[in-house]
N, C-alpha and C positions, 0 to 999 in steps of 0.2 A: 498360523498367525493371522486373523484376519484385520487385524487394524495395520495397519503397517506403515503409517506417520500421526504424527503427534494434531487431529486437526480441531480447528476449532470450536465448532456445533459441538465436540464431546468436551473441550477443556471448560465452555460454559457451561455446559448441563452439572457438570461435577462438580462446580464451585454453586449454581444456581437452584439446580435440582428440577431446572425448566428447560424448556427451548428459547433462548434469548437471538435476537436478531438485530443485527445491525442498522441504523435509519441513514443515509447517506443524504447529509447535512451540506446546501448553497447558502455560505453566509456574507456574499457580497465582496470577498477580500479580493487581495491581488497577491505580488510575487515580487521581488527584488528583480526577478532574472523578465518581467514583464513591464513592468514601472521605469525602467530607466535607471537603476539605483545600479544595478547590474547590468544590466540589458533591456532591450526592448523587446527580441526575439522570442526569447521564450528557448527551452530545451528543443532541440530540433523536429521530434518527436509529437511533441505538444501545441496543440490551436490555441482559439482564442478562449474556449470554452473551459478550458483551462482540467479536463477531466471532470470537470461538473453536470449537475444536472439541469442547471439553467432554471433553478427556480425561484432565486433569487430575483432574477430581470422580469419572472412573472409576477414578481410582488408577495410573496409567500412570505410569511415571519417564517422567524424557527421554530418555535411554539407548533404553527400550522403544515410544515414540511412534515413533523415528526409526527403528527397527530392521524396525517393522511398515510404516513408510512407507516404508523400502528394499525390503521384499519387494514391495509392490504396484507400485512406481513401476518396480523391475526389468522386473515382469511386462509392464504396459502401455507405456513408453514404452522399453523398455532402456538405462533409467538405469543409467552407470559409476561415476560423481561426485554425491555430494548437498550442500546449500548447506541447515545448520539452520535454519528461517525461525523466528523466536521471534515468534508474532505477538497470540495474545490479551493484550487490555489494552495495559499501558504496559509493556516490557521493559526499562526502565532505572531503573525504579520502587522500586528495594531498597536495600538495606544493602549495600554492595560486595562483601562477603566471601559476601553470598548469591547475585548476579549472578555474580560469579566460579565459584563451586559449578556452576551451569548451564550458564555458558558453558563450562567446562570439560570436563561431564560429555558435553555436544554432542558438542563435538570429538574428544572420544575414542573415536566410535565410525568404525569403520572405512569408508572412503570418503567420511567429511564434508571437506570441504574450504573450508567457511569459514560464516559465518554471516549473518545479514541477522535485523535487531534491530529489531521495530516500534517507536515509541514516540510520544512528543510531542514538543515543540521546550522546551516547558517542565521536562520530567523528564530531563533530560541536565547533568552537572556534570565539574568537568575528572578527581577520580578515574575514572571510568568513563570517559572520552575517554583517558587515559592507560593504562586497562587495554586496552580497545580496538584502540590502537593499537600496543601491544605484541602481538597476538594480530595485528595485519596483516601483519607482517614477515613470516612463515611461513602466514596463509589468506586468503584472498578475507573480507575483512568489509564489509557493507551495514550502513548505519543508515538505515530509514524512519522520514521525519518526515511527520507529520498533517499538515499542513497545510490540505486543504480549500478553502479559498480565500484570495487578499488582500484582501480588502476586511472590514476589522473591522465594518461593520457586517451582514456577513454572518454574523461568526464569533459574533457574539453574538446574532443570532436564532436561531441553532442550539445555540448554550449552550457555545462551542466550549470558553473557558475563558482563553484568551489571544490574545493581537492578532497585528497581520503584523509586526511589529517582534519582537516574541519568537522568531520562524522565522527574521528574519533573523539574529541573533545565534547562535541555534544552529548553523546555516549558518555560518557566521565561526569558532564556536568550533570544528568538526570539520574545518574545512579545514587541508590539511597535512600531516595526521596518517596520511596511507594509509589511510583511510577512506572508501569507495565512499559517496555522498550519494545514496538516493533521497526524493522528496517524494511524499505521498498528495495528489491534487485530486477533488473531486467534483462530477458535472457536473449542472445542474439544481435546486440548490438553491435554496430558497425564498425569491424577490423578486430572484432572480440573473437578469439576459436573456445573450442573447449577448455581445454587449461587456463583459459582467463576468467573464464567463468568458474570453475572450481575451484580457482586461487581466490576469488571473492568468498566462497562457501567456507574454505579452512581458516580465514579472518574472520570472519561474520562469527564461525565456532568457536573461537576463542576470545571475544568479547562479552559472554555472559551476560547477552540481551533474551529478552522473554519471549519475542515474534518475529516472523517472516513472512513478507510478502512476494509471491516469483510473480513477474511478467512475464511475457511476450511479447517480444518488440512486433507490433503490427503498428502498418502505414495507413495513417488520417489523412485526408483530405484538407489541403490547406495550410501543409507543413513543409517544410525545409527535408524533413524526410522523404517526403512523396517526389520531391524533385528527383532528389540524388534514386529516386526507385525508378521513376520514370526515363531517366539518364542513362539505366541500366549500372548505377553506382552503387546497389545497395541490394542485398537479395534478402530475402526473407527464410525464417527457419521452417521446413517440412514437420508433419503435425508430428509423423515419427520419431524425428531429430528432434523435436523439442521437447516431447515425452521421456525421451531417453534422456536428456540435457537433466529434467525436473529431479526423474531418479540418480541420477547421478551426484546431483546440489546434495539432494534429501540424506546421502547415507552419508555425509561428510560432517551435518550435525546434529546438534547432543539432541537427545531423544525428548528433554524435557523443553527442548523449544516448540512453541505453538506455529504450525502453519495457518496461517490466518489464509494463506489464497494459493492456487496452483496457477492460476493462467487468470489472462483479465475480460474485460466485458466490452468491444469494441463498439460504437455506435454503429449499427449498422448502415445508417443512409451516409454517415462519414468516412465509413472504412473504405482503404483501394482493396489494401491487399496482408495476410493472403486471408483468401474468403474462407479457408476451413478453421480460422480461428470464430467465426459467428456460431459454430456446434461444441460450444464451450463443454457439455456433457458428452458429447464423444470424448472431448480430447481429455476431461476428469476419469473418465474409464478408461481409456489406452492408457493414464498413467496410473493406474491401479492395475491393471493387468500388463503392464511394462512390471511394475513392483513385483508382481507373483510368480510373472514366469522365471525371472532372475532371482527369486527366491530371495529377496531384498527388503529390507526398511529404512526408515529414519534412523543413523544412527549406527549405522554398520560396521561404517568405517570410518568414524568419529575418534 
């Protein structure tokens, strides 16, 4: 067997028939759980940066993010097709006529073929699920929901902002609509073991969403996380343990879910700790060869 999860470079080639690459989209927004509306904090985990690329604050349109992301992504992976990923902050977080503005300006540049919308499960409403879904008839559109984990008493030591019931309804309200579902999960979060993590995988498998995102809880600089690390309140997962964790999630669901990500991309001048998550290709091979030698897939034990 040599594929042994469902990932995404092959779910778009198959629908494309190209190499389509994702453009990671600064569109100035904010956050319920940032703004005061929720919080001012932010998830514990999370600076001020919000997961973006700060190109917004350098004055970039979107038009001009995406344009510079098609020449580099041409260059390195010979990207045909690009998918606008809107991802700092909440992207569903505005006044409609100003999401619409964005999403629009996206699509207009040549070779986008659809979008993929970070957001919350909280910050989605049926105007924007109806614009959305007018905009799927003619592109590939993704909505990523936060998720992180189900267990509310996880989501509130991390400051999450809302419970597992509010992810399910979001879930409910986008289905139908030609809108590709994917959900973010992070693995190793604090007072999470194993079995909490995999009781998120057998939920997640049985809500008939289309994607998945895994983390790595790794510590930034400037966070509520980095205290509680520096305190000696919070440890961090081993490259091993968390490979192992990935394979584990991975054979719990259905085969035809997309893995959009196995681990994530920490800044490096912001990261503490731990430093072997910066060898992001180590740790995609150790969970491919964790896959092989347990003689494993997506889907297993589904």
């Amino acid at each position: 067997m040599n594929k042994r999860y469902n990932d995404l470079n092959t779910y778009f080639r198959n629908i494309f028939g190209c190499r389509v690459q994702k453009i990671a989209i600064d569109a100035g927004l904010t956050c319920p759980n940032r703004d005061g509306t929720i919080s001012t904090e932010g998830c514990i985990y999370c600076n001020a940066r919000g997961s973006g690329t700060g190109a917004y604050m350098e004055g970039l349109s979107i038009k001009d993010q995406i344009i510079k992301g098609k020449k580099a992504l041409s260059k390195r992976y010979k990207a045909k097709k690009f998918i606008a990923y809107f991802q700092s902050f909440s992207n569903t977080y505005a006044q409609l006529g100003k999401l619409k503005r964005l999403y629009e300006e996206a699509l207009s540049v040549d070779d986008v073929v659809g979008l993929s919308i970070g957001t919350r499960p909280d910050c989605i409403n049926e105007p924007v699920l109806k614009l959305l879904k007018d905009y799927a008839k003619k592109y590939m559109i993704w909505i990523e929901y936060g998720l992180q984990s189900s267990h509310d008493k996880t989501l509130d030591i991390i400051n999450r902002g809302h419970d597992f019931q509010c992810f399910k309804k979001a879930v409910e309200a986008t289905k139908d609509r030609g809108i590709k579902i994917c959900s973010h999960v992070i693995l190793g979060l604090p007072n999470e073991d194993r079995t909490h993590m995999l009781e998120t995988a057998k939920l997640l498998a049985g809500m008939n969403i289309d994607g998945i995102k895994l983390h790595l809880l790794y510590v930034v600089r400037g966070t509520r996380l980095e205290a509680l690390y520096r305190q000696g309140n919070y440890r961090c997962l081993e490259q091993q343990e968390f490979a192992g964790l990935v394979c584990d999630f991975l054979e719990l669901l259905p085969q035809k879910m997309v893995i959009q990500r196995l681990t994530g991309d920490p800044h490096p001048k912001e990261l503490v700790a731990p430093l072997w998550s910066r060898k992001k290709g180590k740790t995609i091979a150790l969970i491919n060869d964790t896959l092989k030698k347990r003689n494993t897939w997506q889907g297993k034990y589904y």
